[in-house]
N, C-alpha and C positions, 0 to 999 in steps of 0.2 A: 562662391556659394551663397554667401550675403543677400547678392542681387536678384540669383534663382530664388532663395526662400521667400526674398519679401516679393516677386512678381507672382509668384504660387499661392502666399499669403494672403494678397490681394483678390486674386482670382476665387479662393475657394472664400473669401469673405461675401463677395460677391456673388457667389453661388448658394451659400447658405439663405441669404438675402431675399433671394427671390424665391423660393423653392416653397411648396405650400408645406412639408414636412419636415425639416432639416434635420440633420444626423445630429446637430449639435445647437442647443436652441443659441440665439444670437442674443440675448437677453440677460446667458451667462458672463458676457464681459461686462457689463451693467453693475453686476453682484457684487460688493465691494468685500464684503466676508469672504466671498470665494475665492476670489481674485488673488485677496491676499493672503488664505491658505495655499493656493496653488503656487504664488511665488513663493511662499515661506517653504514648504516642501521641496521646490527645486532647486534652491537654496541649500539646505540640509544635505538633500542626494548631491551638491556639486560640492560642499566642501568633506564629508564622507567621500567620496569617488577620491576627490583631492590627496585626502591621508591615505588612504589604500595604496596609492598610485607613487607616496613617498617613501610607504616599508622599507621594498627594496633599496632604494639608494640612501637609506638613514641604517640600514642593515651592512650596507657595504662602507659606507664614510665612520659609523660612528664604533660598530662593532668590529670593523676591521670580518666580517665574513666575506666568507669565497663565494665568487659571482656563480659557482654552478650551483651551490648548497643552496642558494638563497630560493630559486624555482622550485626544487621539491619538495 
Protein backbone atom coordinates (compact mmCIF):
# COMPACT_ATOMS: atom_id res chain seq x y z
CA UNK A 1 0.00 0.00 0.00
CA UNK A 2 3.06 2.19 0.74
CA UNK A 3 4.26 1.94 -2.89
CA UNK A 4 0.55 2.49 -4.50
CA UNK A 5 0.33 5.74 -2.21
CA UNK A 6 3.58 7.24 -2.89
CA UNK A 7 3.34 6.37 -6.88
CA UNK A 8 -0.33 8.13 -6.84
CA UNK A 9 1.23 10.86 -4.63
CA UNK A 10 3.64 11.54 -7.23
CA UNK A 11 1.33 11.53 -9.95
CA UNK A 12 -1.42 13.74 -8.60
CA UNK A 13 1.69 16.15 -7.36
CA UNK A 14 2.33 16.33 -10.75
CA UNK A 15 -0.87 16.94 -12.05
CA UNK A 16 -1.51 19.67 -9.79
CA UNK A 17 1.65 21.07 -11.20
CA UNK A 18 0.76 21.61 -14.38
CA UNK A 19 -2.86 22.33 -14.57
CA UNK A 20 -3.78 26.12 -14.93
CA UNK A 21 -6.43 25.78 -11.94
CA UNK A 22 -5.62 23.12 -9.42
CA UNK A 23 -8.07 21.63 -6.81
CA UNK A 24 -5.42 22.26 -4.33
CA UNK A 25 -2.97 25.30 -4.66
CA UNK A 26 0.65 23.75 -4.61
CA UNK A 27 1.87 26.71 -2.62
CA UNK A 28 0.02 25.12 0.46
CA UNK A 29 3.11 22.77 1.12
CA UNK A 30 5.29 25.98 1.13
CA UNK A 31 2.93 27.42 4.26
CA UNK A 32 4.95 26.49 7.17
CA UNK A 33 1.95 27.46 9.70
CA UNK A 34 -0.29 25.32 7.82
CA UNK A 35 1.81 22.56 7.39
CA UNK A 36 2.20 22.38 10.77
CA UNK A 37 -1.43 22.81 11.98
CA UNK A 38 -2.36 20.16 9.57
CA UNK A 39 0.29 17.69 11.06
CA UNK A 40 -0.44 18.89 14.65
CA UNK A 41 -4.17 17.83 13.90
CA UNK A 42 -3.44 14.53 12.52
CA UNK A 43 -1.50 14.01 15.13
CA UNK A 44 -4.34 14.74 17.90
CA UNK A 45 -7.08 12.55 15.49
CA UNK A 46 -4.34 9.47 15.54
CA UNK A 47 -3.53 9.54 19.17
CA UNK A 48 -7.72 10.14 20.02
CA UNK A 49 -8.42 7.23 17.53
CA UNK A 50 -5.65 5.49 19.43
CA UNK A 51 -7.43 5.80 23.11
CA UNK A 52 -10.82 4.98 21.69
CA UNK A 53 -9.54 1.97 20.01
CA UNK A 54 -7.91 0.92 23.72
CA UNK A 55 -11.49 1.10 25.80
CA UNK A 56 -12.46 -2.05 25.06
CA UNK A 57 -9.36 -3.99 25.85
CA UNK A 58 -8.57 -1.74 29.03
CA UNK A 59 -12.43 -2.56 29.85
CA UNK A 60 -11.75 -6.25 29.57
CA UNK A 61 -7.98 -6.57 31.22
CA UNK A 62 -8.51 -4.02 33.88
CA UNK A 63 -12.33 -4.14 34.80
CA UNK A 64 -12.54 -7.65 34.38
CA UNK A 65 -15.93 -6.93 32.00
CA UNK A 66 -17.57 -9.41 29.70
CA UNK A 67 -16.46 -9.19 26.06
CA UNK A 68 -20.41 -8.92 24.95
CA UNK A 69 -21.34 -6.17 27.51
CA UNK A 70 -18.52 -4.24 26.45
CA UNK A 71 -20.15 -3.49 22.32
CA UNK A 72 -23.39 -2.33 23.73
Amino acid sequence: FLILFTIFFVIFIKHISRVSNPFINPKLGKNIPFMLGLFSGGLIFSIVAGFISMVPYMMKTIYHVNVATIGN
